[in-house]
PDB file with one MODEL, atoms N, CA, C and O in Angstrom:
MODEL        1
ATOM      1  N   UNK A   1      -4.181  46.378  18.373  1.00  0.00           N
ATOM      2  CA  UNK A   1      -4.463  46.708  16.996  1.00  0.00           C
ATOM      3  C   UNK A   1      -4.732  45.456  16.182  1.00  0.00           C
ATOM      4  O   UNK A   1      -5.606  45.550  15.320  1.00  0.00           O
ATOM      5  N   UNK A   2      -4.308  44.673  16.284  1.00  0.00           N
ATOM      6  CA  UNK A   2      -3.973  42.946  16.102  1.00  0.00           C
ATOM      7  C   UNK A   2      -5.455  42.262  16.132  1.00  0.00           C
ATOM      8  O   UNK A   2      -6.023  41.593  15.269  1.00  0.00           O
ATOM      9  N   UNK A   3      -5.825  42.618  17.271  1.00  0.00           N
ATOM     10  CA  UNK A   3      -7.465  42.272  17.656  1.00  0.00           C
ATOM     11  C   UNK A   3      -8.739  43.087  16.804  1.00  0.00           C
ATOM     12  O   UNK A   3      -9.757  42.712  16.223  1.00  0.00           O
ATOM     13  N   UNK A   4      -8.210  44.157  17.020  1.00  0.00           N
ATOM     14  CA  UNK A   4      -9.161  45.401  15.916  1.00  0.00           C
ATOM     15  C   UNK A   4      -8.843  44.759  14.447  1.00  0.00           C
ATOM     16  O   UNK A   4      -9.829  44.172  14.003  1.00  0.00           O
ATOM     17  N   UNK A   5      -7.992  44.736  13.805  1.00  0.00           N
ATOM     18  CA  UNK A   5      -8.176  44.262  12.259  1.00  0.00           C
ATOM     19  C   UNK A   5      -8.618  43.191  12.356  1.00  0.00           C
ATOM     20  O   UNK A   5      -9.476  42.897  11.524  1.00  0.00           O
ATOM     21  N   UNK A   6      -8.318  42.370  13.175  1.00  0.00           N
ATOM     22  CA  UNK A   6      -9.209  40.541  12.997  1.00  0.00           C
ATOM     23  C   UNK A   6     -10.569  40.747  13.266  1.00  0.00           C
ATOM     24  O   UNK A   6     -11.356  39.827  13.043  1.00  0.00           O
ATOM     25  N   UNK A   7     -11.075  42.121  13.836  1.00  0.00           N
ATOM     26  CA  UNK A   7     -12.634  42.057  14.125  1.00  0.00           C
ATOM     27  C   UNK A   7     -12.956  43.183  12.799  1.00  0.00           C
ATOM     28  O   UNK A   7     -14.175  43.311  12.679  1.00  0.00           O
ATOM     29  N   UNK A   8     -12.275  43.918  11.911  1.00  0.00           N
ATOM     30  CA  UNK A   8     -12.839  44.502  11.115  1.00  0.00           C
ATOM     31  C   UNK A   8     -12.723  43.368   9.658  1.00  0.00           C
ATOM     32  O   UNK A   8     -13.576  43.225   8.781  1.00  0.00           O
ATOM     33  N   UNK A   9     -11.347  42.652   9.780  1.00  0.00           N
ATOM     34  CA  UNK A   9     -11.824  42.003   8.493  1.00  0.00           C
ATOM     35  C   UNK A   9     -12.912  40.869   8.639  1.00  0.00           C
ATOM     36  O   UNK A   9     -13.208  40.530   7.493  1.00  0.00           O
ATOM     37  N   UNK A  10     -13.829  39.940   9.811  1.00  0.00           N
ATOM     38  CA  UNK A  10     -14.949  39.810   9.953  1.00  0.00           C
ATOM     39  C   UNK A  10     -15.937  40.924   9.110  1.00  0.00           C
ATOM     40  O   UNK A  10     -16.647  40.524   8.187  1.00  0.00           O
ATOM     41  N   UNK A  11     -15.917  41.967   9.406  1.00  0.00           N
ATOM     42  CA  UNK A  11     -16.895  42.640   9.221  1.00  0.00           C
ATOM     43  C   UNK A  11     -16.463  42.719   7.352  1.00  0.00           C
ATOM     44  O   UNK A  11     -17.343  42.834   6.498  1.00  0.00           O
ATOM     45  N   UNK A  12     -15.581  42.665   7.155  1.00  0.00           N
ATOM     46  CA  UNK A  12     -15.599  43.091   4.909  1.00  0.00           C
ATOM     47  C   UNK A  12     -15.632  42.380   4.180  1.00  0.00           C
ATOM     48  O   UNK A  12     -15.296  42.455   2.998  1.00  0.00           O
ATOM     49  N   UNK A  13     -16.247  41.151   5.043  1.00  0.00           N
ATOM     50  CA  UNK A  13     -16.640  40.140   4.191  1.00  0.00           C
ATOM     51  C   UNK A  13     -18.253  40.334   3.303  1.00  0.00           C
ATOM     52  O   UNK A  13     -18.763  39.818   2.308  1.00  0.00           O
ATOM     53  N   UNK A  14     -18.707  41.520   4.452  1.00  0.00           N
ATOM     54  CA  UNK A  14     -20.705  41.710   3.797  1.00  0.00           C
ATOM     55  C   UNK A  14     -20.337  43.188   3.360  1.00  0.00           C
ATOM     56  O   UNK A  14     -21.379  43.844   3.356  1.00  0.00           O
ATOM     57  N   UNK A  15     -19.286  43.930   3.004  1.00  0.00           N
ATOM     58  CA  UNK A  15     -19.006  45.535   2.887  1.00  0.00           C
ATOM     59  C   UNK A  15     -18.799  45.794   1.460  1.00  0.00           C
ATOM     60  O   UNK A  15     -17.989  45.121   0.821  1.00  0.00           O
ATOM     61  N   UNK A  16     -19.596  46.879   0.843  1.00  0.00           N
ATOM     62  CA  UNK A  16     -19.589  47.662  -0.028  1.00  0.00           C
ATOM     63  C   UNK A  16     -18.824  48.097  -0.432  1.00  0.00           C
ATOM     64  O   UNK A  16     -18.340  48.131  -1.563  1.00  0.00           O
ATOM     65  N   UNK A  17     -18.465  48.765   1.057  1.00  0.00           N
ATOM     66  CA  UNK A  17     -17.138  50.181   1.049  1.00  0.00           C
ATOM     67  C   UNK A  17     -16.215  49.866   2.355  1.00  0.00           C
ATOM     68  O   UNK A  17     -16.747  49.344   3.335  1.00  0.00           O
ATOM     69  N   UNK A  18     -15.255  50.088   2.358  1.00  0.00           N
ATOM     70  CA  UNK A  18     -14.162  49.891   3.517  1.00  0.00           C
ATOM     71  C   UNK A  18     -13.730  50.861   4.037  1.00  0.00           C
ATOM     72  O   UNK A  18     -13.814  51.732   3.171  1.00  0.00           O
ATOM     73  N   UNK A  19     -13.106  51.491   5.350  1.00  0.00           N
ATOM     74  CA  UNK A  19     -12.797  52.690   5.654  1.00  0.00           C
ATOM     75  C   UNK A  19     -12.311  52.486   6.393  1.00  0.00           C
ATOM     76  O   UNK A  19     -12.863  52.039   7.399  1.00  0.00           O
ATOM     77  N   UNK A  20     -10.430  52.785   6.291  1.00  0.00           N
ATOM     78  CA  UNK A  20      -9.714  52.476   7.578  1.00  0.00           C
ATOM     79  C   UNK A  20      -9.592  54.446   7.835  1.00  0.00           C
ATOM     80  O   UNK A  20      -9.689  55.254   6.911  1.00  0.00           O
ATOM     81  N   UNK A  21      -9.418  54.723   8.972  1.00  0.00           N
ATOM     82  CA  UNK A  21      -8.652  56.087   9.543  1.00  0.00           C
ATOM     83  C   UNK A  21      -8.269  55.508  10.756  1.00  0.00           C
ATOM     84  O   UNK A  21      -8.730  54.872  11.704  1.00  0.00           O
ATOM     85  N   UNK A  22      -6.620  56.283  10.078  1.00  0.00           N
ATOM     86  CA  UNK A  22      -6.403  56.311  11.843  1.00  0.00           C
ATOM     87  C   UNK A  22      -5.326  57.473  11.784  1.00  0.00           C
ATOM     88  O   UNK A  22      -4.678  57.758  10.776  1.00  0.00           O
ATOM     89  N   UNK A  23      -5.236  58.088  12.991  1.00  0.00           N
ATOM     90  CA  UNK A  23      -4.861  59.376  13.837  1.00  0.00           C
ATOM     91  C   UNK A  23      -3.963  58.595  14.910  1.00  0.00           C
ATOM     92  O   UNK A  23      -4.265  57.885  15.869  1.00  0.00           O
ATOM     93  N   UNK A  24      -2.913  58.947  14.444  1.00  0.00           N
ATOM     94  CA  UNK A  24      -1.899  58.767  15.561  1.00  0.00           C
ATOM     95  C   UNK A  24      -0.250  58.610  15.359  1.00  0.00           C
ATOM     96  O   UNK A  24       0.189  59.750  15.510  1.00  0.00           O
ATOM     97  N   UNK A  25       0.479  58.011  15.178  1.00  0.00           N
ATOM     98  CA  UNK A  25       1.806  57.921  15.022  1.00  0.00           C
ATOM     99  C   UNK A  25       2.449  56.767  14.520  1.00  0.00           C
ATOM    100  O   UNK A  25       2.422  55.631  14.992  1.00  0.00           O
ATOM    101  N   UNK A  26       3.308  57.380  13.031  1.00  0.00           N
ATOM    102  CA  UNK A  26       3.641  56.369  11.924  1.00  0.00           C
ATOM    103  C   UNK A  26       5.099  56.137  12.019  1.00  0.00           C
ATOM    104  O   UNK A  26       5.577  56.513  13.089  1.00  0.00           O
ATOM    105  N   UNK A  27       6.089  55.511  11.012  1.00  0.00           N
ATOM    106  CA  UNK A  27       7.355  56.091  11.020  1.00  0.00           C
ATOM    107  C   UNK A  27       7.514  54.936   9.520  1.00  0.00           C
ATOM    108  O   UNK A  27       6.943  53.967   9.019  1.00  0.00           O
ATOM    109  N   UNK A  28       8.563  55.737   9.314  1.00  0.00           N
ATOM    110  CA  UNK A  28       9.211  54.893   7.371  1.00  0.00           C
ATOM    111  C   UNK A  28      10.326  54.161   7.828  1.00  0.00           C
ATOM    112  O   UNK A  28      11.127  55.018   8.201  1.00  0.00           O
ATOM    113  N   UNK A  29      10.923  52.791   8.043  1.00  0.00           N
ATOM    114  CA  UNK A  29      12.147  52.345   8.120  1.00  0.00           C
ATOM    115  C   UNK A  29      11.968  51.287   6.850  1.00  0.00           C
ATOM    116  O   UNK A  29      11.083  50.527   6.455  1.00  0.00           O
ATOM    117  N   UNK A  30      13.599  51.751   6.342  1.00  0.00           N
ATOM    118  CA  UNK A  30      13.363  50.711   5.035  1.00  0.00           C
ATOM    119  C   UNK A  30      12.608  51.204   3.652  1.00  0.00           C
ATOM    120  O   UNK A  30      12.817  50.704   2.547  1.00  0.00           O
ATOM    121  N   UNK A  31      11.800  52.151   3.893  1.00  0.00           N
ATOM    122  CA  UNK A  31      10.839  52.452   2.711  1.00  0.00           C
ATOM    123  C   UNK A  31       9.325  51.916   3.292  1.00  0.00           C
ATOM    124  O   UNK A  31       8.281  52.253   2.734  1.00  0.00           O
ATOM    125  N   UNK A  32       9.350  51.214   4.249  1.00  0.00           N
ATOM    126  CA  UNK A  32       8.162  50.196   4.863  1.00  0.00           C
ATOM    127  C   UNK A  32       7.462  51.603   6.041  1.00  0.00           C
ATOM    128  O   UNK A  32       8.128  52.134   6.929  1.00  0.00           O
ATOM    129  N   UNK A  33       5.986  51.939   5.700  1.00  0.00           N
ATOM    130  CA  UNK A  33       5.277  52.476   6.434  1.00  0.00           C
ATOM    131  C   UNK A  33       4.616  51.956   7.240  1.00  0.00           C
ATOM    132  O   UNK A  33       3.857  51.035   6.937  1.00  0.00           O
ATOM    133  N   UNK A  34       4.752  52.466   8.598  1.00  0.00           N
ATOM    134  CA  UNK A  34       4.309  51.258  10.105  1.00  0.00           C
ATOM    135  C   UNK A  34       3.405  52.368  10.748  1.00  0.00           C
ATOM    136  O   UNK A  34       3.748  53.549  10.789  1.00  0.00           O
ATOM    137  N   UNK A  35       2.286  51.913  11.219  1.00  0.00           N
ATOM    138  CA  UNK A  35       1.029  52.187  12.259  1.00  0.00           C
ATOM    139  C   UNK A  35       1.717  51.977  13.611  1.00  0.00           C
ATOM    140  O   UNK A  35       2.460  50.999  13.687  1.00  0.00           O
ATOM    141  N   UNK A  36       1.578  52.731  14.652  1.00  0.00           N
ATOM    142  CA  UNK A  36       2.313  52.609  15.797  1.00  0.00           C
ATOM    143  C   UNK A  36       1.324  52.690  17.060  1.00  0.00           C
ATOM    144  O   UNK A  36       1.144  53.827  17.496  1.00  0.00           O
ATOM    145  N   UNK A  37       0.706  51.708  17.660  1.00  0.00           N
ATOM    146  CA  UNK A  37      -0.352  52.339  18.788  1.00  0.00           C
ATOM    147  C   UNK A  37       0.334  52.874  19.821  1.00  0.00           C
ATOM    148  O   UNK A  37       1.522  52.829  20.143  1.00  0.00           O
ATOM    149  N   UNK A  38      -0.869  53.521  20.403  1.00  0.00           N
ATOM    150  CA  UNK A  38      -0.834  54.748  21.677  1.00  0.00           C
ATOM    151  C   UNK A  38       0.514  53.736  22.671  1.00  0.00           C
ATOM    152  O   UNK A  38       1.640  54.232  22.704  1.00  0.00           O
ATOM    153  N   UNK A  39       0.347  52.803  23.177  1.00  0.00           N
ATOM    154  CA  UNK A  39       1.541  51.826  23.847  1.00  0.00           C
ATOM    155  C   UNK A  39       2.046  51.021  23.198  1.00  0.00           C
ATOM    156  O   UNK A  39       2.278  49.842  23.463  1.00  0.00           O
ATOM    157  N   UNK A  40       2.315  51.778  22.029  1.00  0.00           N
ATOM    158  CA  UNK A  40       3.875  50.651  21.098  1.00  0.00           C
ATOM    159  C   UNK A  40       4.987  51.567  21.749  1.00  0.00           C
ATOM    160  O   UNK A  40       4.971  52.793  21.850  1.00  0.00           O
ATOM    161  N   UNK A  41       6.293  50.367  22.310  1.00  0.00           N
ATOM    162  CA  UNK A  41       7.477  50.611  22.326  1.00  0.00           C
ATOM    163  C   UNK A  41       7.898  50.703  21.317  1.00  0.00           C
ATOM    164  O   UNK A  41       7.723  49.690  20.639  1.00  0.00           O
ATOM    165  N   UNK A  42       8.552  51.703  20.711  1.00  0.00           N
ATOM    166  CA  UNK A  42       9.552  51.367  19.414  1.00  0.00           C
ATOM    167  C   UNK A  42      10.784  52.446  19.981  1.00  0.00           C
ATOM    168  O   UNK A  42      10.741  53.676  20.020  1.00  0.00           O
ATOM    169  N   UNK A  43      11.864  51.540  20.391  1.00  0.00           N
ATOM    170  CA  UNK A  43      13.442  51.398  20.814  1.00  0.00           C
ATOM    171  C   UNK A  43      14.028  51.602  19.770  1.00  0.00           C
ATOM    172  O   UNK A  43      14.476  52.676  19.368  1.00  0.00           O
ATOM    173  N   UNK A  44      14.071  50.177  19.070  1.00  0.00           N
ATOM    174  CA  UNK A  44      15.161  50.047  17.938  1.00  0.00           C
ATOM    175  C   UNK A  44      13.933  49.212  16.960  1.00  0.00           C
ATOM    176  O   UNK A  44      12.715  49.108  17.104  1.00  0.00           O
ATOM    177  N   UNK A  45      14.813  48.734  16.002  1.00  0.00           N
ATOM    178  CA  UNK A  45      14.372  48.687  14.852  1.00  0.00           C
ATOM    179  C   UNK A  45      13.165  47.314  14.599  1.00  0.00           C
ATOM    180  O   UNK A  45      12.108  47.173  13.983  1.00  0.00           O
ATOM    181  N   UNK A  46      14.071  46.445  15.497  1.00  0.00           N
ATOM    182  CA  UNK A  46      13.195  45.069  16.012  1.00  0.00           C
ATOM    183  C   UNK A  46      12.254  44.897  16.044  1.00  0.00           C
ATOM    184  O   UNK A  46      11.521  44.001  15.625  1.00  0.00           O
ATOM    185  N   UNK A  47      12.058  46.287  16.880  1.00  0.00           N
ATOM    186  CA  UNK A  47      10.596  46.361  17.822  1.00  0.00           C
ATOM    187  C   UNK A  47       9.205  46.447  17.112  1.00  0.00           C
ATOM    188  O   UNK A  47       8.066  46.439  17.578  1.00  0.00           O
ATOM    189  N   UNK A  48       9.594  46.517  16.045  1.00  0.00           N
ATOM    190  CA  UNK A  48       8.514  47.233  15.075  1.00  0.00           C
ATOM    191  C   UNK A  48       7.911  45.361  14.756  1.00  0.00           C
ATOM    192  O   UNK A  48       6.705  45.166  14.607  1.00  0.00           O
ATOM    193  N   UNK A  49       8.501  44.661  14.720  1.00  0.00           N
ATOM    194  CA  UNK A  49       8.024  43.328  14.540  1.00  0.00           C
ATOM    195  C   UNK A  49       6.407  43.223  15.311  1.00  0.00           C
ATOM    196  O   UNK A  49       5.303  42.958  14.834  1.00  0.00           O
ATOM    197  N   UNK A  50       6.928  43.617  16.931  1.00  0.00           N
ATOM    198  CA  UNK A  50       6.237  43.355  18.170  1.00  0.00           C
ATOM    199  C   UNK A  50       5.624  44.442  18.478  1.00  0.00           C
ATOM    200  O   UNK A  50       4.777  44.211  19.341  1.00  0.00           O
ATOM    201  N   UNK A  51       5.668  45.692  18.121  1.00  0.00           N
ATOM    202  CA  UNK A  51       4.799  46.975  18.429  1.00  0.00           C
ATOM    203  C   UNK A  51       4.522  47.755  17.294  1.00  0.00           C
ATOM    204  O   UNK A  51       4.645  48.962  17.503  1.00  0.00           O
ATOM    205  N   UNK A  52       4.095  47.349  15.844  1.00  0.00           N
ATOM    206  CA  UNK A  52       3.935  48.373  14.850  1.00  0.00           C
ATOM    207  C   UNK A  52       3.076  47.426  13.957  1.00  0.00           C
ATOM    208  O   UNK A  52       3.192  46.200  13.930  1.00  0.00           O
ATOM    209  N   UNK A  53       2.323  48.065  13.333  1.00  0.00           N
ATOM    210  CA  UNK A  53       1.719  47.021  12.214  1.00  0.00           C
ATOM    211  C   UNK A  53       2.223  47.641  10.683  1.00  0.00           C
ATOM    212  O   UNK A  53       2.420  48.854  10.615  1.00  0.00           O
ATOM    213  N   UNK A  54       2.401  46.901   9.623  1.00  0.00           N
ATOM    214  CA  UNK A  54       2.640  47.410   8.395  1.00  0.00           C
ATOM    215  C   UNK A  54       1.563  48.323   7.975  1.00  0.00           C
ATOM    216  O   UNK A  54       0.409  48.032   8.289  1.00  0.00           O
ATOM    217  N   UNK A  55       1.715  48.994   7.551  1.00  0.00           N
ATOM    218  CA  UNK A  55       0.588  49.496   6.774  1.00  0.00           C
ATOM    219  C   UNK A  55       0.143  48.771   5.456  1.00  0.00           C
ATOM    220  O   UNK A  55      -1.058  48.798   5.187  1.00  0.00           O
ATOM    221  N   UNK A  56       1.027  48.112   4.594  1.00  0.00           N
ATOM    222  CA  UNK A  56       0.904  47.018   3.788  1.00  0.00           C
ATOM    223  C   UNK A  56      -0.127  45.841   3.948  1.00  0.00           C
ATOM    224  O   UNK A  56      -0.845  45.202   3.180  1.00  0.00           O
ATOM    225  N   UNK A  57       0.134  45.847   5.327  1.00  0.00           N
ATOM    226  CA  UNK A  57      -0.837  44.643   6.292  1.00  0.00           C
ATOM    227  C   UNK A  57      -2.344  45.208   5.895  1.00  0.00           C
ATOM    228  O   UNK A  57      -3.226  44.416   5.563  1.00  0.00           O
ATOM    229  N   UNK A  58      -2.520  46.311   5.940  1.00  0.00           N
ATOM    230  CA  UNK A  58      -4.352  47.160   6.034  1.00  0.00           C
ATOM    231  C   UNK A  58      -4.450  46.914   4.407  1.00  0.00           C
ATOM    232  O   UNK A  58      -5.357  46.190   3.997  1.00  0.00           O
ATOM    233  N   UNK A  59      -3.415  47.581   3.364  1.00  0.00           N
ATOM    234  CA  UNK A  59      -3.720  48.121   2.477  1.00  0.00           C
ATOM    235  C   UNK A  59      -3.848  46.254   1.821  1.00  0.00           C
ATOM    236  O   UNK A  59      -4.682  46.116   0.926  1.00  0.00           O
ATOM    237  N   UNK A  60      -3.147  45.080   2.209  1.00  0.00           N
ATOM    238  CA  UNK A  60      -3.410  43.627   1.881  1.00  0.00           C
ATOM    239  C   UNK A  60      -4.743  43.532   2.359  1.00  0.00           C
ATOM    240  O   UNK A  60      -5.497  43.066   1.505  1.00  0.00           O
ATOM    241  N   UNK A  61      -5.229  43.787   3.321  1.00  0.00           N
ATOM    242  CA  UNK A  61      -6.751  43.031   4.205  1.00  0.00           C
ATOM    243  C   UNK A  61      -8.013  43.649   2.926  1.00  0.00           C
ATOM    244  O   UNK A  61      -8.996  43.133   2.394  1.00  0.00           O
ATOM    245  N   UNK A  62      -7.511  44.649   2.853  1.00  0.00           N
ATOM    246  CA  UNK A  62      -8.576  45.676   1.869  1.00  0.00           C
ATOM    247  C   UNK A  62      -8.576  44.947   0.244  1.00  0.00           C
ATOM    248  O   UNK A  62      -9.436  44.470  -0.497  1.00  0.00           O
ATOM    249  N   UNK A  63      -7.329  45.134   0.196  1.00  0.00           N
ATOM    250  CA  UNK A  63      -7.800  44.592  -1.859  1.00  0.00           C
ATOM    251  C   UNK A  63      -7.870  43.219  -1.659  1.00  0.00           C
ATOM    252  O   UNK A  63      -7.320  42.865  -2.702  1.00  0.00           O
ATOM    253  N   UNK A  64      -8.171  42.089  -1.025  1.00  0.00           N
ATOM    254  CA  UNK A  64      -9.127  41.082  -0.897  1.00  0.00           C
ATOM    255  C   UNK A  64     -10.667  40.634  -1.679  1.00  0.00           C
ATOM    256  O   UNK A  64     -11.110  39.541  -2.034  1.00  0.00           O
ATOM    257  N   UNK A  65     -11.160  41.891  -1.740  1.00  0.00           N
ATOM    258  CA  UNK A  65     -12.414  41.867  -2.527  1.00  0.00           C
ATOM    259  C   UNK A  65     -12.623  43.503  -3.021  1.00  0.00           C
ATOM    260  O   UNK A  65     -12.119  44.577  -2.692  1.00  0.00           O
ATOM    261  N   UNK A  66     -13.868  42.968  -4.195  1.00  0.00           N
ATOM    262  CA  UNK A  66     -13.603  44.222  -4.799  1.00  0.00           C
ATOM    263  C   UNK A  66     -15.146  44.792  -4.620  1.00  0.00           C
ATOM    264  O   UNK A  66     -16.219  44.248  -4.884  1.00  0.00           O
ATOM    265  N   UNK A  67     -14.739  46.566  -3.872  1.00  0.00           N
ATOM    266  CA  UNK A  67     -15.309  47.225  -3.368  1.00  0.00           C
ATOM    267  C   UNK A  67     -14.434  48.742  -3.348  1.00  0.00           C
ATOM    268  O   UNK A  67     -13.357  48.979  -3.894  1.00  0.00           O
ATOM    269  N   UNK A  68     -15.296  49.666  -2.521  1.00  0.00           N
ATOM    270  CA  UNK A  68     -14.639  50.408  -2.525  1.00  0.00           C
ATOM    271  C   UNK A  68     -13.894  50.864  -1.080  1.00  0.00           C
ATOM    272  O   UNK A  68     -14.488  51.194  -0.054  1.00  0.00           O
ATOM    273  N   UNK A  69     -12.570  50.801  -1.257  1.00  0.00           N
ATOM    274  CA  UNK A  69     -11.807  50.370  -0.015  1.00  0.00           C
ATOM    275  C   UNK A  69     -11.145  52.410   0.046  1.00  0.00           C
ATOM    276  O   UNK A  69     -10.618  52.768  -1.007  1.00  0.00           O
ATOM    277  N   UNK A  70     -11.185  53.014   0.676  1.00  0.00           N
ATOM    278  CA  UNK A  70     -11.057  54.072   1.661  1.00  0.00           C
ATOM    279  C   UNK A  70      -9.661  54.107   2.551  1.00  0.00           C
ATOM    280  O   UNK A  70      -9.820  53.345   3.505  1.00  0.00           O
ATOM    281  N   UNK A  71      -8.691  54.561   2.574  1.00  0.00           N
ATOM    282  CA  UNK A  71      -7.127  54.681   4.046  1.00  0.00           C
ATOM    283  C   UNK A  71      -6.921  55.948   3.902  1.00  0.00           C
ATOM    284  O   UNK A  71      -6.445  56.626   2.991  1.00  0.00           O
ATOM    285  N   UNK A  72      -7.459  56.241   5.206  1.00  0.00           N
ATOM    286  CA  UNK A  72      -6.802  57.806   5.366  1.00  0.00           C
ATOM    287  C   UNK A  72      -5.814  57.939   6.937  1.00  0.00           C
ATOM    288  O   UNK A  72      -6.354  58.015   8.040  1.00  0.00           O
ATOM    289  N   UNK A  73      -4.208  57.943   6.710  1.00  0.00           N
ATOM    290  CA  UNK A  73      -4.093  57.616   7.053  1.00  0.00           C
ATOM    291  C   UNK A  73      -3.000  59.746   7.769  1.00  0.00           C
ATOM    292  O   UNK A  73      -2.355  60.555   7.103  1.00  0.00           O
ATOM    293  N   UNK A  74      -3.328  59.734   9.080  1.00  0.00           N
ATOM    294  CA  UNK A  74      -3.526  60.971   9.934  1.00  0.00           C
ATOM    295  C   UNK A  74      -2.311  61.031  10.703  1.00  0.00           C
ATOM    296  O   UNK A  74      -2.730  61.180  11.851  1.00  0.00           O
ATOM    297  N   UNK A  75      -1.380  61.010  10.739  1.00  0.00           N
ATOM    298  CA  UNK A  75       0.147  60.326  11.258  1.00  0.00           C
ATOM    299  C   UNK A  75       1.534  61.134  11.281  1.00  0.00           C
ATOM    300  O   UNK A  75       2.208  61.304  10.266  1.00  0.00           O
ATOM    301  N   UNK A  76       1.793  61.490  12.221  1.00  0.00           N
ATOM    302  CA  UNK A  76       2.847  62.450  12.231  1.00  0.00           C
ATOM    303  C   UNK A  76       4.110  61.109  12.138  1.00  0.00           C
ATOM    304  O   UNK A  76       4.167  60.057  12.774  1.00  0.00           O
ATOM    305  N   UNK A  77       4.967  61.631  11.150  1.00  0.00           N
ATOM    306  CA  UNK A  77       5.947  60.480  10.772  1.00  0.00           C
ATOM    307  C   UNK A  77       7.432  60.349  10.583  1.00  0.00           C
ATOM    308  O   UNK A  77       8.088  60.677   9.594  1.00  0.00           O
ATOM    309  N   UNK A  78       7.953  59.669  12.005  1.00  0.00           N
ATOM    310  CA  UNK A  78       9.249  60.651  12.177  1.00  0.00           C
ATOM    311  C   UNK A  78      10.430  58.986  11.372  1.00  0.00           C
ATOM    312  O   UNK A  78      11.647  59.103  11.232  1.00  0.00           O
TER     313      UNK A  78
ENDMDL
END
């Protein structure tokens, strides 16, 4: 996932409009909403360091420049 945002924020540097979606599996610890890929371990709470991305992290990459930035975000969230 790490690799995918470093190749989309390349790309919003020439963008109009921004459009993250993603479909798949979230969770709230803390009040903090985390993106979880298809092979994230998440054990305990740690883990989220090393297998989860903030969602804060997307919604920071986006208000960078001003356009119209798009998160729809599809996430069953336990």
């Amino acid at each position: 996932m790490e690799r995918l945002l470093e190749s989309f924020r390349d790309k919003l540097e020439r963008a109009d409009v921004a459009l993250v979606f993603d479909a798949g599996h979230g969770l709230m610890v803390n009040g903090e909403n985390y993106l979880v890929p298809v092979d994230g371990k998440i054990e305990r709470e740690s883990d989220l360091i090393f297998h989860a991305i903030p969602a804060r992290t997307i919604q920071a990459l986006l208000e960078q420049a001003n356009r119209v930035n798009i998160i729809i975000l599809d996430a069953c969230r336990d």
